[in-house]
LOVEXPA-581140 format. One line per 4 residues: number of its first residue (from 1); their letters; for each residue x, y, z of N, C-alpha, C. Coordinates in Angstrom, 2 decimals, padded with zeros to 5 digits. Atoms other than C-alpha are relative to their C-alpha. Layout:
# LOVEXPA-581140
NUM> A> X Y Z X Y Z X Y Z; ... .
//
This chain:
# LOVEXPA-581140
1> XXXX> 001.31 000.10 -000.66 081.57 095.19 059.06 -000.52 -001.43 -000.04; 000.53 001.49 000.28 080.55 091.60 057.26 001.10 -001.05 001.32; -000.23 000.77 -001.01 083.34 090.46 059.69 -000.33 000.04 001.40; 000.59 -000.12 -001.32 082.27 092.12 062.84 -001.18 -001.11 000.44 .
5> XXXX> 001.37 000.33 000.06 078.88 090.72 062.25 -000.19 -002.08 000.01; 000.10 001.69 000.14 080.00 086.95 061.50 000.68 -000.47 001.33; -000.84 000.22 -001.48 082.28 087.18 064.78 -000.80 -000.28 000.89; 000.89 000.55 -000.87 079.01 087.88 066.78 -000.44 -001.07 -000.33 .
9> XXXX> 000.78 001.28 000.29 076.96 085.46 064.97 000.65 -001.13 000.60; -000.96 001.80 -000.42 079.83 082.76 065.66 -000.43 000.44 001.48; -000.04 -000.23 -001.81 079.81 083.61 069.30 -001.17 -000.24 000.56; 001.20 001.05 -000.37 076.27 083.02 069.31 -000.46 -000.66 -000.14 .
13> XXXX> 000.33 001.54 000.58 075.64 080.03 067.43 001.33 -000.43 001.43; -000.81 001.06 -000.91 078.90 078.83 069.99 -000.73 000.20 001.65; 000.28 -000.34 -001.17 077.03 080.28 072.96 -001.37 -000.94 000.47; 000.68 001.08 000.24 073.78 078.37 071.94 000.31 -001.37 000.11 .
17> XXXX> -000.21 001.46 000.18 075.18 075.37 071.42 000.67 -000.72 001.35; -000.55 000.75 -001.23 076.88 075.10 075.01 -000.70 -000.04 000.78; 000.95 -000.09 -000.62 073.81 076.12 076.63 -001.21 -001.03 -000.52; 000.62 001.39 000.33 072.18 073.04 074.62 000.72 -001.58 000.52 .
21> XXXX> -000.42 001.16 -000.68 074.89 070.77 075.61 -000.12 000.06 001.34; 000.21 000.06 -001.49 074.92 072.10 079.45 -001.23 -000.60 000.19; 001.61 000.45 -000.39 071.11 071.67 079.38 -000.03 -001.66 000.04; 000.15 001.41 -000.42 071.36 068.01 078.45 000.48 -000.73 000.94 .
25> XXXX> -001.26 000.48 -001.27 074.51 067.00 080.64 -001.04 000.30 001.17; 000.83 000.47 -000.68 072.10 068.03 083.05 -001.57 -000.77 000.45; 001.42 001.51 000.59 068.87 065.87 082.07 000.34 -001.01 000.12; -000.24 001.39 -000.30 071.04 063.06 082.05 000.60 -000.24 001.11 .
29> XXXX> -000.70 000.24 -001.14 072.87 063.76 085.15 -001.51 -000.23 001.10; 000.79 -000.01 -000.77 069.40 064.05 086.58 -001.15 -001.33 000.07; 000.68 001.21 000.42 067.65 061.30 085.01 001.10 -001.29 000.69; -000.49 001.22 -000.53 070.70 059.03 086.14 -000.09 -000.09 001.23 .
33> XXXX> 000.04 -000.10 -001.38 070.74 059.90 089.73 -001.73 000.06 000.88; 001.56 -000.17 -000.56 066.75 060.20 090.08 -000.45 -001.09 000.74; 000.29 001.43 -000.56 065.98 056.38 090.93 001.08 000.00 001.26; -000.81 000.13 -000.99 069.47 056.59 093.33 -000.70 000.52 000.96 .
37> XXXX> 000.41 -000.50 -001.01 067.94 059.48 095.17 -001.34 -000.41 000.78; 001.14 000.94 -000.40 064.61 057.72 095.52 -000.01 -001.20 000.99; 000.03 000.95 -000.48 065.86 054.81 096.47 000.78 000.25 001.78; -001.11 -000.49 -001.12 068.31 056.69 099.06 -001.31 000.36 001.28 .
41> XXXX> 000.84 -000.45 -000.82 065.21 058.42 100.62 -000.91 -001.43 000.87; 001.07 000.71 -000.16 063.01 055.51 100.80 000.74 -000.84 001.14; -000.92 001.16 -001.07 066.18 053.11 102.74 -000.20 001.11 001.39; 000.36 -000.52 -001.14 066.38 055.77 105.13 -001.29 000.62 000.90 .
45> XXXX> 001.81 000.17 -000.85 062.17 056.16 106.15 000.73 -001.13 000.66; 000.85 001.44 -000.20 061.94 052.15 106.13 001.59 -000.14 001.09; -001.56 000.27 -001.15 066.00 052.49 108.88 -000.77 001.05 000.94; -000.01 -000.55 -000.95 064.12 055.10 111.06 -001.46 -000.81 000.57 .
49> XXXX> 001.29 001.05 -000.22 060.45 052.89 110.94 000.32 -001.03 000.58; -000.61 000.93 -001.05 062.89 049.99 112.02 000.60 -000.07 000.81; -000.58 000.08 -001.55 064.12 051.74 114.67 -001.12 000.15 001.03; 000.81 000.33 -000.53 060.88 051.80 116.26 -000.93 -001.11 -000.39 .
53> XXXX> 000.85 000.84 000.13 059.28 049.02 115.16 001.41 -000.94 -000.52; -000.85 000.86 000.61 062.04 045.71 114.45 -000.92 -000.77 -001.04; 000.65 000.89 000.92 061.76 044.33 111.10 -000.83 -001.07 -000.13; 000.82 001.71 000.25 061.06 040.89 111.98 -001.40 -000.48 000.65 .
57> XXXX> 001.43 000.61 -000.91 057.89 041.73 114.04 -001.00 -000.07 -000.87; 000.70 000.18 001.39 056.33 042.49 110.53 000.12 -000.74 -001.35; -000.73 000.15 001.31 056.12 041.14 107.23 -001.25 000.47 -001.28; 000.84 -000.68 001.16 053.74 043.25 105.22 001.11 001.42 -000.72 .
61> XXXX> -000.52 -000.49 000.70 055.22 046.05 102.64 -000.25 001.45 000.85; 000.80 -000.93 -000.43 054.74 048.92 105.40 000.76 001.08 -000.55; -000.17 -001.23 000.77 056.15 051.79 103.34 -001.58 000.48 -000.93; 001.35 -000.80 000.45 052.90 051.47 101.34 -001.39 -000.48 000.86 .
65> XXXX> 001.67 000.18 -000.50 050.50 050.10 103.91 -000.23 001.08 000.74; 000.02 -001.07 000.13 049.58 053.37 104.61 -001.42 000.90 000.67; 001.36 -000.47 -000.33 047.23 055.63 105.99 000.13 001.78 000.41; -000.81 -001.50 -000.51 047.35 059.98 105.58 -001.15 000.11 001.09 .
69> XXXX> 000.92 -000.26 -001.03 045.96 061.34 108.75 -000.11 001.49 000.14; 000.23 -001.65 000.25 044.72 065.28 109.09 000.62 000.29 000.99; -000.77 -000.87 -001.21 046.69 067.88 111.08 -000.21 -000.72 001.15; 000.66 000.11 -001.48 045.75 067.41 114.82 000.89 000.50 000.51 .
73> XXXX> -000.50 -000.48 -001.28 046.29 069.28 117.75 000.56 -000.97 001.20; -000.90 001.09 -000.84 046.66 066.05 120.09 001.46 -000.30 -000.30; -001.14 001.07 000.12 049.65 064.27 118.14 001.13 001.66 -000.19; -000.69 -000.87 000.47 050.79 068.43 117.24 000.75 000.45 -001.08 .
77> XXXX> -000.36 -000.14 001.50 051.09 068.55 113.88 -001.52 000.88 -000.53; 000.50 -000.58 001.25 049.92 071.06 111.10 -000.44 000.08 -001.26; 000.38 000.45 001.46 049.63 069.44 108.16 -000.54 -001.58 000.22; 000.52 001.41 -000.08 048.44 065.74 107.13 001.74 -000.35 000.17 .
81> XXXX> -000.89 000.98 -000.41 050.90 063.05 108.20 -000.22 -001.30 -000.66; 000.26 001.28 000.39 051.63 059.37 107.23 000.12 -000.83 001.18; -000.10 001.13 -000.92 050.85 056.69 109.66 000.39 -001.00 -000.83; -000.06 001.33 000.51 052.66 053.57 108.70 -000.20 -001.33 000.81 .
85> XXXX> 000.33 001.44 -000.18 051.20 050.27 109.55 000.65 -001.24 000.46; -000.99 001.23 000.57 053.08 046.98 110.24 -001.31 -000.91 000.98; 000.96 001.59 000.26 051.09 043.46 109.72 001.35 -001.20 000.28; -000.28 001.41 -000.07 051.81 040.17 110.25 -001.07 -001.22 -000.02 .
89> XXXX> 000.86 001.41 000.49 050.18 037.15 108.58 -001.22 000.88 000.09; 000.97 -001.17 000.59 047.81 040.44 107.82 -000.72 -000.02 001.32; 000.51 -000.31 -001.33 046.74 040.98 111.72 001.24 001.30 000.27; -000.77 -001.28 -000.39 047.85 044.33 113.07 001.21 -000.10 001.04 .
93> XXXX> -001.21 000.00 -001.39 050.86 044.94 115.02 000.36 001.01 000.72; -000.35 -001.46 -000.26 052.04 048.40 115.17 -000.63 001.02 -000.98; 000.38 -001.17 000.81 051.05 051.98 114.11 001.46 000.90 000.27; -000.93 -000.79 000.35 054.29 054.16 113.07 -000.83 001.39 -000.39 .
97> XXXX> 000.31 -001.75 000.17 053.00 058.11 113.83 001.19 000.82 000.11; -000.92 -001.71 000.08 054.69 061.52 113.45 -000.80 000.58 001.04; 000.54 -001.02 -000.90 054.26 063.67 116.50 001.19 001.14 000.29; -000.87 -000.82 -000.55 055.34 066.83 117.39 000.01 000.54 001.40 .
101> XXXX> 000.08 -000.81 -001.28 056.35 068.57 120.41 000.01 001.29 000.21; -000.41 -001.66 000.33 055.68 072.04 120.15 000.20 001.06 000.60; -000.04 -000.53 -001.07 056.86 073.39 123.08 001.36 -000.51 000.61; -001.07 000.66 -000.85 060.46 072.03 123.63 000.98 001.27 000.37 .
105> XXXX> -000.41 -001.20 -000.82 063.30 074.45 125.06 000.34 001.12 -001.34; -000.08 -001.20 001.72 064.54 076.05 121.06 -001.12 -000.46 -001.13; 001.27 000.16 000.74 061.38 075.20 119.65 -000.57 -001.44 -000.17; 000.70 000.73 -000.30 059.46 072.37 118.26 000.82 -001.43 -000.57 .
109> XXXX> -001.45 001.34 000.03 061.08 068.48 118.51 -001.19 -001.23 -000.69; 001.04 001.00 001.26 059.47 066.16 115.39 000.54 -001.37 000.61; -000.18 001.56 -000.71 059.07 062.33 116.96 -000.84 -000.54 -001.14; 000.92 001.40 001.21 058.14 059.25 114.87 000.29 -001.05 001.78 .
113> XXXX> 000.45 001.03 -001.58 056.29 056.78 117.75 -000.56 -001.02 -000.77; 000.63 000.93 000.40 055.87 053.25 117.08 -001.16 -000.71 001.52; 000.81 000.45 -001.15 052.80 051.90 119.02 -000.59 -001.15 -000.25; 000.24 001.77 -000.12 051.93 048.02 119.56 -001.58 000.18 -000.27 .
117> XXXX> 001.11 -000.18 -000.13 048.80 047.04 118.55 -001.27 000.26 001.68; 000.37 000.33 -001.49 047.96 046.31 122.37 000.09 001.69 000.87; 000.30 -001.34 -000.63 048.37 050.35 123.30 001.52 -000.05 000.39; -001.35 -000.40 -000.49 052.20 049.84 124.34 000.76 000.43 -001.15 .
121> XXXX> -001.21 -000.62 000.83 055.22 051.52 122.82 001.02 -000.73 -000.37; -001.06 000.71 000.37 057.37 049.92 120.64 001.10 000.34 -000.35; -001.08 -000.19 000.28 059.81 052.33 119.91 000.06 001.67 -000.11; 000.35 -000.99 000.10 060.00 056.27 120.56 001.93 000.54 -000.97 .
125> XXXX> -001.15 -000.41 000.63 062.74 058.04 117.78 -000.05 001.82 -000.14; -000.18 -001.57 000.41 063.58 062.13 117.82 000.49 -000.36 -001.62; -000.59 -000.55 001.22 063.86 063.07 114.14 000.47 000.82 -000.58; -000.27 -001.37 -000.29 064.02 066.88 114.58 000.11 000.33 001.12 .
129> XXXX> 000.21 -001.26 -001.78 065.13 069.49 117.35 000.97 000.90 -000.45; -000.61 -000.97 000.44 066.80 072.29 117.55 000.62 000.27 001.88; -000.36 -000.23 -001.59 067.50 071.68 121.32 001.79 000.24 000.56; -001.53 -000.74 -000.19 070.91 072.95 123.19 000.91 -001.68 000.05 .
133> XXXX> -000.53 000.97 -000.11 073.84 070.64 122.51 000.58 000.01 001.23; -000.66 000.37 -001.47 075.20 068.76 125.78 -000.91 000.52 001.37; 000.72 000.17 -001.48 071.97 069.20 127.61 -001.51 -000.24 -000.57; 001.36 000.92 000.27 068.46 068.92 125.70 000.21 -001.05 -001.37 .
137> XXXX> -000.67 000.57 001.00 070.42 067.12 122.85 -000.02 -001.39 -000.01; 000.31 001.09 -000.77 070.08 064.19 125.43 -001.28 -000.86 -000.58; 001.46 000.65 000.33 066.48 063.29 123.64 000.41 -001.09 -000.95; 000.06 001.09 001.18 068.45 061.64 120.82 001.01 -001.22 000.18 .
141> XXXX> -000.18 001.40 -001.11 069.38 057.77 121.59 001.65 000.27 -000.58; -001.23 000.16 000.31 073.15 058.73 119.94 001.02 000.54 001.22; -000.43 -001.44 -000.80 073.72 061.41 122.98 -000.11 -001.12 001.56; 000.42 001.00 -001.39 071.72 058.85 125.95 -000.66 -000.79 -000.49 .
145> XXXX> 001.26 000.54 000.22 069.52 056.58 126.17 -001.15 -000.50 000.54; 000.78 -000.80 -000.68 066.97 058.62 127.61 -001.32 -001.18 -001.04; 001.44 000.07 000.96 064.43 057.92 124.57 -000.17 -001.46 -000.12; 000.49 001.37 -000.47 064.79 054.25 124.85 -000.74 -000.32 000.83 .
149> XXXX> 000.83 000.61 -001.02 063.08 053.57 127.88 -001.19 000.49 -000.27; 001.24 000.15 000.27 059.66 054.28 126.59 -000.58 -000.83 -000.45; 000.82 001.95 000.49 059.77 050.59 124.84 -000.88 -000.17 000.72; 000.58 000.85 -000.61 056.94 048.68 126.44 -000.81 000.81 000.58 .
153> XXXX> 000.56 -000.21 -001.00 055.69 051.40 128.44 -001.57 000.48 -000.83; 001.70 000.02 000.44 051.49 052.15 128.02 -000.40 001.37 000.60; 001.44 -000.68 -000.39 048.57 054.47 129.15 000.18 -000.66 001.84; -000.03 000.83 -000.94 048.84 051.98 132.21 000.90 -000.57 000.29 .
157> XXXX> -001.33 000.29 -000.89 052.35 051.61 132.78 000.89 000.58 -000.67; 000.71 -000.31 -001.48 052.59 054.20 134.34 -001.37 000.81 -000.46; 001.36 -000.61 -000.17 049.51 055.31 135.40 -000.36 001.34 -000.86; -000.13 -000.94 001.00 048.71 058.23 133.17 -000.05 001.57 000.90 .
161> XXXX> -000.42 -000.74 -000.77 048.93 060.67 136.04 001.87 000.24 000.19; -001.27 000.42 -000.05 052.32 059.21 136.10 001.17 000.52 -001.28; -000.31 -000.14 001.30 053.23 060.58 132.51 000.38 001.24 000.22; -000.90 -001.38 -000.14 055.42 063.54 133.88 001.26 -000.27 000.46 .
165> XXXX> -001.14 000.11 -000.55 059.04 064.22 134.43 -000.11 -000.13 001.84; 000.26 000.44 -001.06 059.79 063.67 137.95 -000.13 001.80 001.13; -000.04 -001.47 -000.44 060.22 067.28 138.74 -001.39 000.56 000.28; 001.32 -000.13 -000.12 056.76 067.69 138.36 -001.07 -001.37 000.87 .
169> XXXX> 000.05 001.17 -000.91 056.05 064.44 140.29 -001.13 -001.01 -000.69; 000.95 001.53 000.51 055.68 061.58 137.47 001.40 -000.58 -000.05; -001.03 000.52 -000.02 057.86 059.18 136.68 001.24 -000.25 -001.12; -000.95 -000.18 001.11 060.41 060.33 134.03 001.22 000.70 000.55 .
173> XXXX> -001.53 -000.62 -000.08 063.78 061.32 134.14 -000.08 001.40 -000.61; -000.83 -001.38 000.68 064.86 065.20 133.27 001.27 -000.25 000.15; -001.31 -000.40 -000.33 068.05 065.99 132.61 000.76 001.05 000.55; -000.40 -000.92 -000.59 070.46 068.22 134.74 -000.09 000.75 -000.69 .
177> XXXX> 000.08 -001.01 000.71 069.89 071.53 133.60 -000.91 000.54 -000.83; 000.92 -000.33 001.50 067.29 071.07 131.07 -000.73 -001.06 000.35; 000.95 000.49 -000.04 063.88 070.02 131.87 -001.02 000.13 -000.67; 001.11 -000.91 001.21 062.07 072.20 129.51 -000.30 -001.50 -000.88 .
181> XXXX> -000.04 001.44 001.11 062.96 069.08 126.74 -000.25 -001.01 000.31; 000.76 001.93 000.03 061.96 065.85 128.22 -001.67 000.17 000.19; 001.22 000.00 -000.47 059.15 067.22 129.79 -000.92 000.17 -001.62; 000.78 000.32 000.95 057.93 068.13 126.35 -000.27 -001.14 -000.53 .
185> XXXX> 000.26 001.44 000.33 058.52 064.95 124.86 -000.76 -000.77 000.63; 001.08 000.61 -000.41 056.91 063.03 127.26 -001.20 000.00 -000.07; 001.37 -000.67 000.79 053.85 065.26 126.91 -000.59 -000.51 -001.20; 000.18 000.86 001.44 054.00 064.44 123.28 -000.23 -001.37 -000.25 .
189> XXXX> 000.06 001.27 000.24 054.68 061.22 123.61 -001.60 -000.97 000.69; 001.11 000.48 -000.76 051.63 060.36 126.02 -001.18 000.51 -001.20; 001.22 -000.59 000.23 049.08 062.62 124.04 -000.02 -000.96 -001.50; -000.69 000.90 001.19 050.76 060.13 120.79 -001.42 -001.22 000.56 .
193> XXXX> 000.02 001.40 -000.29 049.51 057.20 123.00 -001.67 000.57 000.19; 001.55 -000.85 000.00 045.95 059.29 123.64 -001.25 -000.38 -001.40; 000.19 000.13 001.62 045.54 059.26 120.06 -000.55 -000.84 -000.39; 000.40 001.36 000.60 046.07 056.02 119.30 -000.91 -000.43 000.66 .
197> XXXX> 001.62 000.68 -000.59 043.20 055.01 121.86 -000.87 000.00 -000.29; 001.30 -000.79 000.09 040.75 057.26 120.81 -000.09 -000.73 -001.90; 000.54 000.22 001.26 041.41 055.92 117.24 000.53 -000.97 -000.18; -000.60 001.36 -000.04 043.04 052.42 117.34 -000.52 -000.54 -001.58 .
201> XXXX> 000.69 001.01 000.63 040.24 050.89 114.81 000.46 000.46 -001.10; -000.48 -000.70 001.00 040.59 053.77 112.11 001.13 -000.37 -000.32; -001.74 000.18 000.10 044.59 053.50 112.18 -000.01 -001.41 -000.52; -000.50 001.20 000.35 044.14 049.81 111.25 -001.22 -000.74 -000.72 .
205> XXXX> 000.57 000.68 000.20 041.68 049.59 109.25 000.32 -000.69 -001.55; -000.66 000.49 001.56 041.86 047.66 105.44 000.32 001.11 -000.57; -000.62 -000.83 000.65 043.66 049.11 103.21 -001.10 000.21 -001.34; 001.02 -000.86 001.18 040.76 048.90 100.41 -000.99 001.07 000.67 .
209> XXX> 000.67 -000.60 -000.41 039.09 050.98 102.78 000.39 001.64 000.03; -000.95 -000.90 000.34 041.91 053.46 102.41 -000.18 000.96 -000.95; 000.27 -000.39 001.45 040.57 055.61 099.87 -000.29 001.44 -000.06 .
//
């Protein structure tokens, strides 16, 4: 019996003790890789921020120049968002928003829009969709490069009547087959540029004001 009894015991003092070493092995596997994954996340924001906005038009720290903004129905978002900022020689340049489209052909298509201080577009990027491959798939610049040509364009070029696919008679491209998806985007993308009008000053204002 005294041996039965020391057999378990061993088995659970050895069962303990691997479930103390597993536990640490992972504390330190997690503690070593924590700063990597941080740093992993943060390169890829500040590579999709410089695909609408080029590095060298800024030189302020815009990961934290910063500003959260509440849900809204215009830009189509549900929760708060981060607008990021970009300065130069601390004068405004661009506003980096999150907009959604919530109405594309398999649901809703998440855009990050960089917008010039001046009201033009400096750079429109799909981040999410769920759209059909080899026809609304087209939104993302790896597929066409559909979503490029919104560089430069404004409120006033084109006319904001003008801010429809052509199917509907503005001046955007659809793609064969699938119009459902640009047309949203564009939508989005205009009501983006809406936004920023109606709130230009807010979006840029100091950052001790930020609070």
């Amino acid at each position: 019996m005294k041996t039965l009894k020391t057999q378990v015991l061993g088995v659970g003092v050895m069962l303990a003790i691997f479930a103390i070493v597993a536990t640490s092995l992972v504390a330190l596997t997690e503690a070593g890789t924590h700063d990597k994954i941080i740093e992993n996340e943060r390169q890829t924001l500040l590579n999709a921020i410089n695909a609408v906005i080029a590095h060298d038009e800024y030189d302020n720290a815009i990961l934290t120049d910063t500003l959260t903004l509440p849900k809204s129905g215009q830009l189509g978002t549900k929760e708060a968002t981060t607008v990021y900022r970009a300065r130069l020689n601390e004068q405004p340049v661009a506003a980096i928003l999150t907009a959604v489209a919530p109405n594309g052909y398999n649901g809703q298509i998440k855009l990050l829009i960089g917008i010039f201080a001046d009201g033009s577009l400096s750079g429109v990027r799909v981040i999410n969709h769920k759209e059909t491959p080899g026809l609304g798939d087209k939104i993302n610049e790896k597929k066409s490069n559909w979503i490029l040509k919104f560089k430069g364009l404004s409120l006033k070029n084109p006319d904001q009547s003008r801010w429809q696919v052509k199917k509907d008679g503005g001046d955007f491209d659809q793609f064969t087959g699938a119009t459902i998806t640009p047309r949203a985007v564009v939508k989005a993308v205009k009501n983006a540029l809406l936004y920023f009008d109606e709130h230009r000053d807010d979006l840029f204002k100091d950052a001790q004001n930020n609070e």
